[in-house]
C-alpha positions in Angstrom: 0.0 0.0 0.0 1.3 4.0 -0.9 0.8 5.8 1.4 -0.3 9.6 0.7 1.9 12.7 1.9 0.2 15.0 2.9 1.4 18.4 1.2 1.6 21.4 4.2 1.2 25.3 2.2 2.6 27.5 4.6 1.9 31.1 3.3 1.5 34.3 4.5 -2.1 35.5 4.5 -3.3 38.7 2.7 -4.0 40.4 6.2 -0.5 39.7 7.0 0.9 41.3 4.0 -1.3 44.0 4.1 -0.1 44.9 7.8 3.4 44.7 6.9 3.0 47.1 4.0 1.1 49.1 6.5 4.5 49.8 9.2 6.7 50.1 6.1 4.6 53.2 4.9 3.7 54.5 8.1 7.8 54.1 8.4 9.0 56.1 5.4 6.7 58.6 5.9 7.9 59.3 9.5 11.4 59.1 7.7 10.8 61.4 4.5 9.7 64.5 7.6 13.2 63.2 9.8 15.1 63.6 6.4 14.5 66.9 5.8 14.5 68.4 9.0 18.1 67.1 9.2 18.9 68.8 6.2 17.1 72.4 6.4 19.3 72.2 10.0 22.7 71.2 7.7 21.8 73.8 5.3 21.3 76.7 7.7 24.2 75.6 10.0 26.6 75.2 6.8 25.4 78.7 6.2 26.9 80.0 9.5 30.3 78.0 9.1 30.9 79.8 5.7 30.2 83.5 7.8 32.1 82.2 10.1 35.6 80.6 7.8 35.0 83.8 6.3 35.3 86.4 8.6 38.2 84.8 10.0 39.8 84.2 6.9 39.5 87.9 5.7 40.5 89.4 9.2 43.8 86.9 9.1 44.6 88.3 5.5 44.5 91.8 6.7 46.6 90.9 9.2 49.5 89.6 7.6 49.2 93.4 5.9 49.2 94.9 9.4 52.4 93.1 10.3 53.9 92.8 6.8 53.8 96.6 6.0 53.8 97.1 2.5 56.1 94.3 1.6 53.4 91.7 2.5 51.4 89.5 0.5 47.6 88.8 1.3 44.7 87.0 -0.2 47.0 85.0 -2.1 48.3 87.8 -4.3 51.5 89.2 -5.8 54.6 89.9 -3.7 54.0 92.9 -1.3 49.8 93.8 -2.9 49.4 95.4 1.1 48.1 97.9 2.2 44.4 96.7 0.9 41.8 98.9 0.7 38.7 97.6 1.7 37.3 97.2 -2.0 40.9 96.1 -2.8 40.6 93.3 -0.1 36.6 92.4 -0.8 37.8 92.0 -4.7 40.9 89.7 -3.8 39.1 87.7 -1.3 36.2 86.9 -4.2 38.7 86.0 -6.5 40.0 82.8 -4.3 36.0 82.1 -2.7 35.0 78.8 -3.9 32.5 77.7 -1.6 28.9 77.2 -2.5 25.5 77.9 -1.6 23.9 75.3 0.5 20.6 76.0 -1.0 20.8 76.6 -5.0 24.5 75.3 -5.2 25.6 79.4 -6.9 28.7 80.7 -5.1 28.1 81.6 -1.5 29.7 84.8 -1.9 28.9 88.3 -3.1 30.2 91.5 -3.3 26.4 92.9 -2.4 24.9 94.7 0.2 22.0 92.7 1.3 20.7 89.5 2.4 20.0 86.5 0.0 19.2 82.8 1.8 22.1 80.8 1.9 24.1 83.6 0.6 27.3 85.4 2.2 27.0 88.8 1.1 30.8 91.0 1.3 30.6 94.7 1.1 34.0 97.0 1.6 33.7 100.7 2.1 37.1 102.5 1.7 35.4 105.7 3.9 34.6 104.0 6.7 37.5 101.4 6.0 35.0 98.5 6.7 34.4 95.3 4.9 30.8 94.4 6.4 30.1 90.5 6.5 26.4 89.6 6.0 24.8 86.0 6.0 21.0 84.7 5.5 21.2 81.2 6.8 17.6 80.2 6.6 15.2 83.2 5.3 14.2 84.3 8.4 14.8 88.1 9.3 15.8 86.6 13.1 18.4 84.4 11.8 20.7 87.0 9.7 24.3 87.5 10.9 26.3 90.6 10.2 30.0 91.1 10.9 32.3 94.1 10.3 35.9 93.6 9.9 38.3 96.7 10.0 40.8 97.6 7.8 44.0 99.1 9.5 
């Protein structure tokens, strides 16, 4: 005599897929809200680095002029390019910025006046022998920055 196996289906049941599909969705979307408030935060904070490098990079350049005298070199220029104006210094310091806008990938730099997101605006006035550091990190009046740096 043959005896008969007995075949055993073990599936999943519709239900069971249905709830798995379920968590994964209610997962991503939880994730796709985590996402971007991670990166509107990178974005705005990468903003205030880039014031930041650059206020300190300018102010270090006009020193080496303060303790160089006229023979010194700043910004990267030609042998003994000090003093600097403040227009003179803006214009050098534009010629070596590379970084980039966080928000529309442009150059984060500007020889402007006012405040664009994302944007580091650098404005020199040979009067007032100023070069005056402005940054928009997010679009938001309450989160502009504005630095002056003096030029001895």
């Amino acid at each position: 005599m043959i005896a008969k196996k007995r075949r055993v289906n073990s599936a999943f049941t519709l239900i069971e897929l249905l709830v798995v599909v379920a968590i994964i969705g209610i997962l991503a979307a939880v994730g796709v809200v985590a996402y971007n408030g991670y990166t509107a935060a990178a974005k705005k904070n990468a903003v205030k680095t880039i014031h930041a490098q650059t206020v300190k990079y300018i102010s270090a350049e006009l020193q080496k002029c303060t303790l160089e005298g006229t023979t010194g070199t700043a910004f990267n220029g030609t042998d003994g390019n000090c003093p600097l104006t403040a227009t003179a210094a803006v214009t050098a310091f534009l010629a070596n910025a590379d970084d980039k806008n966080p928000y529309d990938n442009t150059s984060a730099h500007e020889d402007a006046e006012g405040f664009v997101k994302g944007q580091t605006s650098v404005k020199g006035n040979d009067t007032t022998k100023k070069i005056t550091i402005k940054s928009d990190p997010s679009g938001e009046a309450a989160d502009q920055i504005t630095s002056t740096v003096v030029v001895e």
